[in-house]
PDB file with one MODEL, atoms N, CA, C and O in Angstrom:
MODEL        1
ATOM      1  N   UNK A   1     -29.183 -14.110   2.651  1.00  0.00           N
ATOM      2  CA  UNK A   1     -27.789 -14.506   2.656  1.00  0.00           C
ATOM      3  C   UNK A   1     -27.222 -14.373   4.067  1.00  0.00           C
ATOM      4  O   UNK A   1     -27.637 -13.564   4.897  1.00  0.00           O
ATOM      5  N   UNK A   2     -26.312 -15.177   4.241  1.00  0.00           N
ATOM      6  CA  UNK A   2     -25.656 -15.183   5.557  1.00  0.00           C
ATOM      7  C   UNK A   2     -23.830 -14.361   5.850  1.00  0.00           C
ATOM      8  O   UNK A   2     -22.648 -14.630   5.636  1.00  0.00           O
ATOM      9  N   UNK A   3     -24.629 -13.330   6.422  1.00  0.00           N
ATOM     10  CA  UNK A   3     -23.248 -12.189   6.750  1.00  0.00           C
ATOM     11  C   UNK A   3     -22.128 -12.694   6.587  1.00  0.00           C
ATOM     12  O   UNK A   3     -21.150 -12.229   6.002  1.00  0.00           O
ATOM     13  N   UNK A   4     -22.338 -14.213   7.405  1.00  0.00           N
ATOM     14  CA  UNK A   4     -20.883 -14.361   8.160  1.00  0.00           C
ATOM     15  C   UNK A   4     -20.013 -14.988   6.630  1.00  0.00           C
ATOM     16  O   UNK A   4     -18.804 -14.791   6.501  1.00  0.00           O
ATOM     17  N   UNK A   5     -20.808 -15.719   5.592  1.00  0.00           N
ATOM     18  CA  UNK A   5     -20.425 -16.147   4.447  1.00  0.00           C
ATOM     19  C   UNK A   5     -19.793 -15.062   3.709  1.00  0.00           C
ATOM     20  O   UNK A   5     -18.600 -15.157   3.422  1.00  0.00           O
ATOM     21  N   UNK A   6     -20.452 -14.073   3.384  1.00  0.00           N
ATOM     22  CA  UNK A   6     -20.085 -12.794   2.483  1.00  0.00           C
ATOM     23  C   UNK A   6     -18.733 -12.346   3.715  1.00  0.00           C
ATOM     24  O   UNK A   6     -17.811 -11.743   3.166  1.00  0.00           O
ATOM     25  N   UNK A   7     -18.598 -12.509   4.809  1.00  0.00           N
ATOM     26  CA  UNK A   7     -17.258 -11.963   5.663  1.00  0.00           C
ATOM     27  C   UNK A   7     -16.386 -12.871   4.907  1.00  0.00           C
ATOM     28  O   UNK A   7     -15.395 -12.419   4.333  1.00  0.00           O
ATOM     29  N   UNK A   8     -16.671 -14.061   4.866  1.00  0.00           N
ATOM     30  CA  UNK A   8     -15.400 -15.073   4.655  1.00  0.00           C
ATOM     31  C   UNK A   8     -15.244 -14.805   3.343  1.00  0.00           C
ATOM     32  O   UNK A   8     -14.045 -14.716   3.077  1.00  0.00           O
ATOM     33  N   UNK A   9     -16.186 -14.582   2.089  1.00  0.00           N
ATOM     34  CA  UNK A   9     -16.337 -14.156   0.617  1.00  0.00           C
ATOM     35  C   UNK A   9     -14.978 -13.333   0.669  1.00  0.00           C
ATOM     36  O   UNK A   9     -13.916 -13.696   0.164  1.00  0.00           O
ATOM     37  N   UNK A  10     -15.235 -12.024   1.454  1.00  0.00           N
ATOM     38  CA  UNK A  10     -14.402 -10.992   1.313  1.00  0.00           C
ATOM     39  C   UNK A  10     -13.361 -11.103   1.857  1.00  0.00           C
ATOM     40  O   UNK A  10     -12.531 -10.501   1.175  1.00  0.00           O
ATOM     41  N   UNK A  11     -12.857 -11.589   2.818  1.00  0.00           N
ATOM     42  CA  UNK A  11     -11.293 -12.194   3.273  1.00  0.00           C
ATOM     43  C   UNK A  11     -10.669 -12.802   2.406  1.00  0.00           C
ATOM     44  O   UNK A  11      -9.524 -12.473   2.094  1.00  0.00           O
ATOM     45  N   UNK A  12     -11.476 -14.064   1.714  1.00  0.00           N
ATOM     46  CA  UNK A  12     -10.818 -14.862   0.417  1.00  0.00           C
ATOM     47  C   UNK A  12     -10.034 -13.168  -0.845  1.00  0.00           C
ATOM     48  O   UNK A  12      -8.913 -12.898  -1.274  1.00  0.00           O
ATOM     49  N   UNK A  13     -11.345 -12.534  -0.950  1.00  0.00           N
ATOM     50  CA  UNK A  13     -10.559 -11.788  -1.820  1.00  0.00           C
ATOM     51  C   UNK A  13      -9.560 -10.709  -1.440  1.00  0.00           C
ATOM     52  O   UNK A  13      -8.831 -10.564  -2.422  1.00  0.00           O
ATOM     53  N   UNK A  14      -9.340 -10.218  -0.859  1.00  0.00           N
ATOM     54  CA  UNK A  14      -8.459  -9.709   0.123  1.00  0.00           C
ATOM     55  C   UNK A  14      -7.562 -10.187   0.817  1.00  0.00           C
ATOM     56  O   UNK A  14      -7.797 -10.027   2.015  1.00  0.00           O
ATOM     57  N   UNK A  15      -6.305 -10.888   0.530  1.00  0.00           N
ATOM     58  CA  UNK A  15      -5.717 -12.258   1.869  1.00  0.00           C
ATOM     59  C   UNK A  15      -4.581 -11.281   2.574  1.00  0.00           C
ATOM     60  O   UNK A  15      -4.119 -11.708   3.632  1.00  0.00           O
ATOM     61  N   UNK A  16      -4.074  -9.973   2.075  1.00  0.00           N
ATOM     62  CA  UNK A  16      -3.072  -9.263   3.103  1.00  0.00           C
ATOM     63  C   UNK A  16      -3.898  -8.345   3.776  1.00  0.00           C
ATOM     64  O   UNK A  16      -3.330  -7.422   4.360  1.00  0.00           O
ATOM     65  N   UNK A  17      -5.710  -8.444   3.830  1.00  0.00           N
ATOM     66  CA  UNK A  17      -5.808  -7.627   4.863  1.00  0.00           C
ATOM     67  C   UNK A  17      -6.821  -8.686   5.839  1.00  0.00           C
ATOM     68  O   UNK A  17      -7.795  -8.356   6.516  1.00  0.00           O
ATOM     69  N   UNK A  18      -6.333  -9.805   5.687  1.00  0.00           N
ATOM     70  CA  UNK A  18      -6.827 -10.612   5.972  1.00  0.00           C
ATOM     71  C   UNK A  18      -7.147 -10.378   7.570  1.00  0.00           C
ATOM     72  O   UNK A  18      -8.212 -10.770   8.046  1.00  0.00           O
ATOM     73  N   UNK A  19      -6.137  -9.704   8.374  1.00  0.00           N
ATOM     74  CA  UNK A  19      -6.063  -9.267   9.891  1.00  0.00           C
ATOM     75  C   UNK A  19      -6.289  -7.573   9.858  1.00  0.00           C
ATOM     76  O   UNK A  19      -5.469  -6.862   9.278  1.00  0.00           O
ATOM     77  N   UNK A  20      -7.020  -7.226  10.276  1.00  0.00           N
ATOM     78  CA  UNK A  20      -6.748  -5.548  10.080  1.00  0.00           C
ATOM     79  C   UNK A  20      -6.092  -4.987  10.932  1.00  0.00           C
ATOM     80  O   UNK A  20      -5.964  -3.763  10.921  1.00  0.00           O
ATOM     81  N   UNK A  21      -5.293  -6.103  12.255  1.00  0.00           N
ATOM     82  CA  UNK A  21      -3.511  -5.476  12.704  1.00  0.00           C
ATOM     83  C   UNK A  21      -2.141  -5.984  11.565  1.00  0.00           C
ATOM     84  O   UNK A  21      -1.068  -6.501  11.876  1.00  0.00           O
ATOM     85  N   UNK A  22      -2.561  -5.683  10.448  1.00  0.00           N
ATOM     86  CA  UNK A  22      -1.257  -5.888   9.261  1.00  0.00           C
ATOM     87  C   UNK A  22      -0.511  -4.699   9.122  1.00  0.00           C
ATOM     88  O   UNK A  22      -0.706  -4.073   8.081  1.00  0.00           O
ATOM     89  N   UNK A  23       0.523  -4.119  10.161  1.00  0.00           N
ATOM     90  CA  UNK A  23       0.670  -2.634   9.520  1.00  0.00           C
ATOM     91  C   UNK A  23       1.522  -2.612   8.562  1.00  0.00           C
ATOM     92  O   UNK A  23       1.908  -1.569   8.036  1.00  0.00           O
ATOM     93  N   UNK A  24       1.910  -3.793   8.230  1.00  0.00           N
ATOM     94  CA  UNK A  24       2.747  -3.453   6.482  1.00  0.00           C
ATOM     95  C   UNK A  24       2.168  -3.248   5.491  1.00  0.00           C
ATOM     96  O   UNK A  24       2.615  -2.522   4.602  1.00  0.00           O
ATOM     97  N   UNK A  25       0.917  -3.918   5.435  1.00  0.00           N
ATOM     98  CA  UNK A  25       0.104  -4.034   4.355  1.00  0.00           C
ATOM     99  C   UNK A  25      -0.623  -2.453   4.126  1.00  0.00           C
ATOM    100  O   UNK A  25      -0.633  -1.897   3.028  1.00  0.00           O
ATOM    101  N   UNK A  26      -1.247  -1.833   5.436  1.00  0.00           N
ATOM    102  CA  UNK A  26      -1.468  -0.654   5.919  1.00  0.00           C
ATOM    103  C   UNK A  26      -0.455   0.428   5.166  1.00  0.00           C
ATOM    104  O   UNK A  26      -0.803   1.058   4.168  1.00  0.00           O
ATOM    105  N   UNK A  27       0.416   0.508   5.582  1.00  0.00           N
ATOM    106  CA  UNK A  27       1.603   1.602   5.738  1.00  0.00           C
ATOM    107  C   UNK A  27       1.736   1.621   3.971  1.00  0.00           C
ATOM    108  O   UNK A  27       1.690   2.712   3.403  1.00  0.00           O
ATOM    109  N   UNK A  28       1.906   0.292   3.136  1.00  0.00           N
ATOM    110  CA  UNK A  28       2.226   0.069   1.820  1.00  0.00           C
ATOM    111  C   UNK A  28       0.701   0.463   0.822  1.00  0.00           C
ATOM    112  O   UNK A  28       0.719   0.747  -0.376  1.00  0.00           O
ATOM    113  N   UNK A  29      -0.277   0.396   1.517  1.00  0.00           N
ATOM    114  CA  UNK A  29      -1.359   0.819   0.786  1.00  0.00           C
ATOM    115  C   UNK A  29      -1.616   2.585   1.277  1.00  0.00           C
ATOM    116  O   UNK A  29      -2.578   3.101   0.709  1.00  0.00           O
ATOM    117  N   UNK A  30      -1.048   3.256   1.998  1.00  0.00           N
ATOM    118  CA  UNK A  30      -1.159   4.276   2.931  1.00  0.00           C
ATOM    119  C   UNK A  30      -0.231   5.404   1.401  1.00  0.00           C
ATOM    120  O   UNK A  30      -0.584   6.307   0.644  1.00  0.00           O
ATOM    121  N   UNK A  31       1.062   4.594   1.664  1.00  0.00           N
ATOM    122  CA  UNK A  31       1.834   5.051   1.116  1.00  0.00           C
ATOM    123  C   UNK A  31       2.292   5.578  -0.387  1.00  0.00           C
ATOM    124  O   UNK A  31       3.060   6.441  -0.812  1.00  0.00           O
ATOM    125  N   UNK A  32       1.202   4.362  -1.087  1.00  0.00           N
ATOM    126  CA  UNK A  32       0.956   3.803  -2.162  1.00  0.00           C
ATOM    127  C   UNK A  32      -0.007   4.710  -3.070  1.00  0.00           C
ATOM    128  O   UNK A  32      -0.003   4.988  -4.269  1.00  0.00           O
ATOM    129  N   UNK A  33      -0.816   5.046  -2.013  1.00  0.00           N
ATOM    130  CA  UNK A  33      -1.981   6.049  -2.010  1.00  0.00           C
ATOM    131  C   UNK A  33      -1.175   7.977  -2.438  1.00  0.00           C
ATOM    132  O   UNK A  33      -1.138   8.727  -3.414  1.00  0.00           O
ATOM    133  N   UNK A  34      -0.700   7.986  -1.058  1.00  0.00           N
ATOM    134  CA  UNK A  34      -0.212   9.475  -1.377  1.00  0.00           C
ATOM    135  C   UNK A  34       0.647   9.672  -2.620  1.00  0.00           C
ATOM    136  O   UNK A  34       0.636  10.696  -3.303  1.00  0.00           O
ATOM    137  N   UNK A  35       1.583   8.314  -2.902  1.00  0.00           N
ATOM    138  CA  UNK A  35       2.652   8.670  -4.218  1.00  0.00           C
ATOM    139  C   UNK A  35       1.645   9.237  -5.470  1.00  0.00           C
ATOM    140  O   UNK A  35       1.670  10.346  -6.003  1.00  0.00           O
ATOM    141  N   UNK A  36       0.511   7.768  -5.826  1.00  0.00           N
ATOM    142  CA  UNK A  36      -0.147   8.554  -6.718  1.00  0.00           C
ATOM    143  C   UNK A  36      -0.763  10.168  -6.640  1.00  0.00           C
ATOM    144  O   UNK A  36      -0.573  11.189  -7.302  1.00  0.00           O
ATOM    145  N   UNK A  37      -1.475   9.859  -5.636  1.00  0.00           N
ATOM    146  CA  UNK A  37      -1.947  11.497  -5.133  1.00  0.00           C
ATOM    147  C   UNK A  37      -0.843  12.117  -5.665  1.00  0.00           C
ATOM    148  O   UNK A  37      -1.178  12.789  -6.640  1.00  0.00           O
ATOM    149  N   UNK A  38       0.258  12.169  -5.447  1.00  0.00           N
ATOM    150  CA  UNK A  38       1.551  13.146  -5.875  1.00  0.00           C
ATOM    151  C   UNK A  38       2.033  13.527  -7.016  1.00  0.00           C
ATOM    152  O   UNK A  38       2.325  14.658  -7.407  1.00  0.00           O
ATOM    153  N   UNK A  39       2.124  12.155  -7.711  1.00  0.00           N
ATOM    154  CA  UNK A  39       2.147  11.776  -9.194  1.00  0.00           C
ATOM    155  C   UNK A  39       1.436  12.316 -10.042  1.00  0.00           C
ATOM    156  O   UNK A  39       1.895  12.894 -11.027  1.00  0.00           O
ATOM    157  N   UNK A  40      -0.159  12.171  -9.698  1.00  0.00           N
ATOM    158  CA  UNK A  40      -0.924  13.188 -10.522  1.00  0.00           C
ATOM    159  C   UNK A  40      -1.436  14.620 -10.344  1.00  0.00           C
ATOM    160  O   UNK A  40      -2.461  15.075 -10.852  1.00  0.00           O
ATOM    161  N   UNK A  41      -0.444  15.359  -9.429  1.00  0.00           N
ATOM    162  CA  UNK A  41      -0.720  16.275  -8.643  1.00  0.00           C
ATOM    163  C   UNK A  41      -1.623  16.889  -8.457  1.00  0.00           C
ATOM    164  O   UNK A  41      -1.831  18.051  -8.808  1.00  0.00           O
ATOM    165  N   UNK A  42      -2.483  15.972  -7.702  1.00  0.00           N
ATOM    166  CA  UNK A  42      -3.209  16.274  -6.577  1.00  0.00           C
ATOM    167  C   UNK A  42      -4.817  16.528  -7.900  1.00  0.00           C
ATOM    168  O   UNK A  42      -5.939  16.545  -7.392  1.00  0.00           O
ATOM    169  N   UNK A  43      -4.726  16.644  -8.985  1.00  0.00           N
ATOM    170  CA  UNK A  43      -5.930  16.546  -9.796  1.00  0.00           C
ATOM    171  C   UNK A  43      -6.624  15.789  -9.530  1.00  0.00           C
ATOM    172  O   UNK A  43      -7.781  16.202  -9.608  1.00  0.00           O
ATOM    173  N   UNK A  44      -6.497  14.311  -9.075  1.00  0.00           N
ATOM    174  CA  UNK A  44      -7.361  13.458  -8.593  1.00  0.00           C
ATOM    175  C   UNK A  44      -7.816  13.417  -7.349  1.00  0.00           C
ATOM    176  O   UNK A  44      -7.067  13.075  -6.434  1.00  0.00           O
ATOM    177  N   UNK A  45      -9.133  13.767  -7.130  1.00  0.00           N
ATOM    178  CA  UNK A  45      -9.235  13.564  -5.386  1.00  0.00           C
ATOM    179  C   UNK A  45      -8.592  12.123  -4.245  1.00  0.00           C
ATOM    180  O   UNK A  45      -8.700  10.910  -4.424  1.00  0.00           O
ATOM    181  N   UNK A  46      -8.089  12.710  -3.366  1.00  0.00           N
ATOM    182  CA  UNK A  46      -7.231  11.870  -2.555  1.00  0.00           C
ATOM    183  C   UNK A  46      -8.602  10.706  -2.125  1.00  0.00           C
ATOM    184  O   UNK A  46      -8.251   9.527  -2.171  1.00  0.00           O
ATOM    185  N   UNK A  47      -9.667  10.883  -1.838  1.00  0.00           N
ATOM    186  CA  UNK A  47     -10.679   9.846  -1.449  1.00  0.00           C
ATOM    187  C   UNK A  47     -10.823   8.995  -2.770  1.00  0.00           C
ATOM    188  O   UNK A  47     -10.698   7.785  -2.584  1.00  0.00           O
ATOM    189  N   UNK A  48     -11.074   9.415  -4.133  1.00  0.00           N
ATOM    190  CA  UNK A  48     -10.809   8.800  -5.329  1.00  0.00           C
ATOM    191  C   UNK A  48      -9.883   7.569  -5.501  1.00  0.00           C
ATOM    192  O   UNK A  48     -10.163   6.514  -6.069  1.00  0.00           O
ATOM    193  N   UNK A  49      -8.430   8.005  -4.742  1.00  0.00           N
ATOM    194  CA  UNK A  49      -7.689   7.161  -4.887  1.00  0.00           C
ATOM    195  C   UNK A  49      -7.410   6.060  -4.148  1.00  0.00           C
ATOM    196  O   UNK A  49      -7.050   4.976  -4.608  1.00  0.00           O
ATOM    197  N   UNK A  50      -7.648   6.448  -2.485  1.00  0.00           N
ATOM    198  CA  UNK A  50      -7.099   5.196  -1.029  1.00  0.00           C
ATOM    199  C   UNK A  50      -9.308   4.778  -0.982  1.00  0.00           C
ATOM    200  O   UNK A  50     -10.121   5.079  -0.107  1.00  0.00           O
ATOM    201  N   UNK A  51      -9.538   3.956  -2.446  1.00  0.00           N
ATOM    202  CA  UNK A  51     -10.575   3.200  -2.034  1.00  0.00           C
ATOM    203  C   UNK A  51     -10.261   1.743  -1.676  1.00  0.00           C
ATOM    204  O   UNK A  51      -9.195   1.214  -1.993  1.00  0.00           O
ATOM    205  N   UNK A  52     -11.218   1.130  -1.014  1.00  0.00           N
ATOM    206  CA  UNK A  52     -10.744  -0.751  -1.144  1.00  0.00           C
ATOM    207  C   UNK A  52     -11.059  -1.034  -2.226  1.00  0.00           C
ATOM    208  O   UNK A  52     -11.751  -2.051  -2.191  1.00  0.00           O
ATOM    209  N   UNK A  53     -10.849  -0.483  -3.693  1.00  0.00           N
ATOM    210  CA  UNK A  53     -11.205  -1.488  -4.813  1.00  0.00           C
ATOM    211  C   UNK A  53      -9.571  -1.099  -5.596  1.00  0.00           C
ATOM    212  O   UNK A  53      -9.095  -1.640  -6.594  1.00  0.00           O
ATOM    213  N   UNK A  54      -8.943   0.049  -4.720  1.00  0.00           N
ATOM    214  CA  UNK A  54      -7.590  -0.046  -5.595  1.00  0.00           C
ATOM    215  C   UNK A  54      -6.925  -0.186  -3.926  1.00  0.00           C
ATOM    216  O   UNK A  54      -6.428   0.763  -3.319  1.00  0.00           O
ATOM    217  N   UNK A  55      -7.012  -1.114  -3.569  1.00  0.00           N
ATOM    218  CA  UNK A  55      -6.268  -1.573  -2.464  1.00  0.00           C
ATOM    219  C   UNK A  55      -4.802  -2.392  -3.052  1.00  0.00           C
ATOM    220  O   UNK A  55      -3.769  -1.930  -2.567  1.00  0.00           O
ATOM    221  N   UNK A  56      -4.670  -3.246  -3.779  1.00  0.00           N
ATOM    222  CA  UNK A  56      -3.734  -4.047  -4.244  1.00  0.00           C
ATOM    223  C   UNK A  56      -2.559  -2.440  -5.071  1.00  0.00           C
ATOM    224  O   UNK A  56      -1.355  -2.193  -4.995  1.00  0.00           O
ATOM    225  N   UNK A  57      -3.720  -1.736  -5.765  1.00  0.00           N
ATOM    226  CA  UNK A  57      -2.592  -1.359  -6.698  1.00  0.00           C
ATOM    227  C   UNK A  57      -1.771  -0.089  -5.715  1.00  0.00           C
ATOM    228  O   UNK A  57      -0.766   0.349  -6.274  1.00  0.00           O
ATOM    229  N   UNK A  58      -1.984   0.337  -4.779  1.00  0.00           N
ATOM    230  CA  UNK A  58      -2.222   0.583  -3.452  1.00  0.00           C
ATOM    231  C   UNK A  58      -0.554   0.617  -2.903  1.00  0.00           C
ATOM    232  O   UNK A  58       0.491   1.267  -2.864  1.00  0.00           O
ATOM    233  N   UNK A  59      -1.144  -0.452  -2.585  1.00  0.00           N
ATOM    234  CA  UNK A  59      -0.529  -1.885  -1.630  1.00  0.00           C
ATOM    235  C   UNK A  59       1.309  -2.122  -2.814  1.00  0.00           C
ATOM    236  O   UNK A  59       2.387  -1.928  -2.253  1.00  0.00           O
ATOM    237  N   UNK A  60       1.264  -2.466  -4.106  1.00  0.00           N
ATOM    238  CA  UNK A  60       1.917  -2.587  -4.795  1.00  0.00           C
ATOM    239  C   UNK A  60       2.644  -1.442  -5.156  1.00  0.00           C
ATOM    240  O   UNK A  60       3.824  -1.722  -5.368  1.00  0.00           O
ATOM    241  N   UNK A  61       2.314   0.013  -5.338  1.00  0.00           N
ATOM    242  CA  UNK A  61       3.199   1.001  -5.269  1.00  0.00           C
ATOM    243  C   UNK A  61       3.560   1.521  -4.345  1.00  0.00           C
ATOM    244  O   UNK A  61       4.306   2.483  -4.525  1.00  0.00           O
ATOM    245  N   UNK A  62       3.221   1.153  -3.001  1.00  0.00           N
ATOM    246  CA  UNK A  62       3.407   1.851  -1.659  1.00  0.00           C
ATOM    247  C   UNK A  62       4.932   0.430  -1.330  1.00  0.00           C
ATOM    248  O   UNK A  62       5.862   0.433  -0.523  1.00  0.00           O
ATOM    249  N   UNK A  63       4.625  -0.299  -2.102  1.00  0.00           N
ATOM    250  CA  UNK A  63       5.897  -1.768  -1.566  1.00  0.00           C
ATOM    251  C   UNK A  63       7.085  -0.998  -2.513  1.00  0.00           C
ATOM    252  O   UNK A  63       8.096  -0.391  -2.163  1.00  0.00           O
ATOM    253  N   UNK A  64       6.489  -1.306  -3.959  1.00  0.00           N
ATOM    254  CA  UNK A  64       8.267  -0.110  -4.618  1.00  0.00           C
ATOM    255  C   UNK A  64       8.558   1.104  -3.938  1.00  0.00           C
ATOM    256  O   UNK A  64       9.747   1.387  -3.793  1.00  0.00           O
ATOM    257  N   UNK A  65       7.846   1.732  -3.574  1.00  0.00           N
ATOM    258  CA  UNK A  65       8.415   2.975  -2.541  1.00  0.00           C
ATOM    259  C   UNK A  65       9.129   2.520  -1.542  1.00  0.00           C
ATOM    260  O   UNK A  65      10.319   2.826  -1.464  1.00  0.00           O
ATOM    261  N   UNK A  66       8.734   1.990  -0.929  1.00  0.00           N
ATOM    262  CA  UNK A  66       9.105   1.576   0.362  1.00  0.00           C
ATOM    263  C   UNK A  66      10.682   0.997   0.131  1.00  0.00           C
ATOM    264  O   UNK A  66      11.494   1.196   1.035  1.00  0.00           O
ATOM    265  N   UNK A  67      11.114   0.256  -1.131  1.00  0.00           N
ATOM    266  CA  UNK A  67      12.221  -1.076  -1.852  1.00  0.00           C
ATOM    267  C   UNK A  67      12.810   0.231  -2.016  1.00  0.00           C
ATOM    268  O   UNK A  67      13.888   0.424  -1.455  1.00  0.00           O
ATOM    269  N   UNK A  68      12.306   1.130  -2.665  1.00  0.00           N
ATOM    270  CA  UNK A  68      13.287   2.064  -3.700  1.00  0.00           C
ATOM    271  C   UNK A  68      13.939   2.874  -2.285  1.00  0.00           C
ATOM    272  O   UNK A  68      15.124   3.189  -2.183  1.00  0.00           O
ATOM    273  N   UNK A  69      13.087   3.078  -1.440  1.00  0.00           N
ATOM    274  CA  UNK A  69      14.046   4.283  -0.518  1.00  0.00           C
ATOM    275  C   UNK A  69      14.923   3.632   0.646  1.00  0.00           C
ATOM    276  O   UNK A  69      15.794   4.264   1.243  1.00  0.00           O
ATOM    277  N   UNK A  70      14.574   2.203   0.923  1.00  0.00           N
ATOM    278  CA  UNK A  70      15.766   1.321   1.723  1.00  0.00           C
ATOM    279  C   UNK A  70      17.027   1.181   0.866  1.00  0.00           C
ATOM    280  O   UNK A  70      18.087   1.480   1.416  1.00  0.00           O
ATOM    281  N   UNK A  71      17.065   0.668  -0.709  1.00  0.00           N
ATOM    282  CA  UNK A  71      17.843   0.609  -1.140  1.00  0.00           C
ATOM    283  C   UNK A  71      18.709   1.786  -1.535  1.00  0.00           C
ATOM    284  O   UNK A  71      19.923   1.595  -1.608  1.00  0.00           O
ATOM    285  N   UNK A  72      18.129   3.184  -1.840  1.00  0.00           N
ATOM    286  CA  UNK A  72      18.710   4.246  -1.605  1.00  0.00           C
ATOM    287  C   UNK A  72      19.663   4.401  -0.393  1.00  0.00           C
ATOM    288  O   UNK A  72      20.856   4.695  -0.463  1.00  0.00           O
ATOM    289  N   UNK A  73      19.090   4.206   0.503  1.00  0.00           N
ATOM    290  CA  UNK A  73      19.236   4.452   1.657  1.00  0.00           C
ATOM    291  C   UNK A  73      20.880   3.613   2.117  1.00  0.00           C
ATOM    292  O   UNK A  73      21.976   4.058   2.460  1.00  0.00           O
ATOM    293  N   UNK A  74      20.285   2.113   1.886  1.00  0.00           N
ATOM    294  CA  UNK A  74      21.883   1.171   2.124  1.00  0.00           C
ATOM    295  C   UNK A  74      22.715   1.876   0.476  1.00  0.00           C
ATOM    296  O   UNK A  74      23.748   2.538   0.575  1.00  0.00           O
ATOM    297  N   UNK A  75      22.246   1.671  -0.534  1.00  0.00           N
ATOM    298  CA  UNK A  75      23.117   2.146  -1.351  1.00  0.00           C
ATOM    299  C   UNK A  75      24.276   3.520  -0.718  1.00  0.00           C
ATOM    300  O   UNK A  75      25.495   3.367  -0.808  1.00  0.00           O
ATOM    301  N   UNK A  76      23.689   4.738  -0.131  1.00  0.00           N
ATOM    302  CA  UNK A  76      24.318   5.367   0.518  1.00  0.00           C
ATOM    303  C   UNK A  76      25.522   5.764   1.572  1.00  0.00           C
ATOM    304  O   UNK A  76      26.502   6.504   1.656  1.00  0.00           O
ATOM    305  N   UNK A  77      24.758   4.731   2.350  1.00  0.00           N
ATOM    306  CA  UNK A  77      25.496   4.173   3.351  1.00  0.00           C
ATOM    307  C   UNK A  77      26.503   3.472   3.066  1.00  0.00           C
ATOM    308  O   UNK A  77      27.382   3.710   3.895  1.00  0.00           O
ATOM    309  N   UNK A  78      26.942   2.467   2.054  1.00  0.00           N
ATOM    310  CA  UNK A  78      28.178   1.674   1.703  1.00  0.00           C
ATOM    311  C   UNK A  78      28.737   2.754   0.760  1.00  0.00           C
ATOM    312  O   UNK A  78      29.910   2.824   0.391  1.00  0.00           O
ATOM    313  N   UNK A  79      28.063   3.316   0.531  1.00  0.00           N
ATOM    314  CA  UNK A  79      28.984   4.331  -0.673  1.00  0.00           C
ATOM    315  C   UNK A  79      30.209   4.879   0.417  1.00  0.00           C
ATOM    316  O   UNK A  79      31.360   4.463   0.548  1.00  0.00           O
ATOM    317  N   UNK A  80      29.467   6.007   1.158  1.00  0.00           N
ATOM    318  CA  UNK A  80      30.129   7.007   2.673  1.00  0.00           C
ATOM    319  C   UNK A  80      30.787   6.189   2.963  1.00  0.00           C
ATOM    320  O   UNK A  80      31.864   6.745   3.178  1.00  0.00           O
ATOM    321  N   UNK A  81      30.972   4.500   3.246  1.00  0.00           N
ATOM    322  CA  UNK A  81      31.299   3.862   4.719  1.00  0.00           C
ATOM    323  C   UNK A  81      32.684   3.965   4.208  1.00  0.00           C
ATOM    324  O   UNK A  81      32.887   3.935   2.994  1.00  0.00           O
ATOM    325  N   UNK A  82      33.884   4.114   5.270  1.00  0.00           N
ATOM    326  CA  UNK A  82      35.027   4.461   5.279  1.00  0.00           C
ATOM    327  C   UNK A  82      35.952   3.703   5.695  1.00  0.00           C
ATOM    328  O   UNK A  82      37.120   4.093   5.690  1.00  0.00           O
TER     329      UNK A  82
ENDMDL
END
């Protein structure tokens, strides 16, 4: 088989880490990672969880984190603003 095919294989399935300078995608799978780690406190090994086969689900709870604490955040801010 030819490497460079199985490279392009795996980009197709993967398309937000399609560049590995994505640091949103990074930061949201980073992030995504420790919540669970947190969530199930810490019973699950942290290598268990930040694998590339739960990259998406990752990626998808590290993005509601990310939504939930901006909107906290402006929610706050217009609350205070005077």
């Amino acid at each position: 088989m030819d490497p460079e095919a199985e490279k392009d294989k795996s980009s197709k399935n993967d398309p937000i880490w399609e560049h590995e300078t994505n640091p949103a995608a990074h930061s949201s799978e980073w992030i995504g990672a420790v919540t669970v780690y947190l969530l199930t406190f810490g019973s699950r090994d942290f290598d268990s969880i930040y694998r590339k086969e739960k990259r998406l689900r990752n990626s998808i709870v590290g993005t509601l984190v990310k939504l939930a604490l901006f909107t906290g955040v402006v929610y706050l801010v217009l609350r205070n603003a005077k």
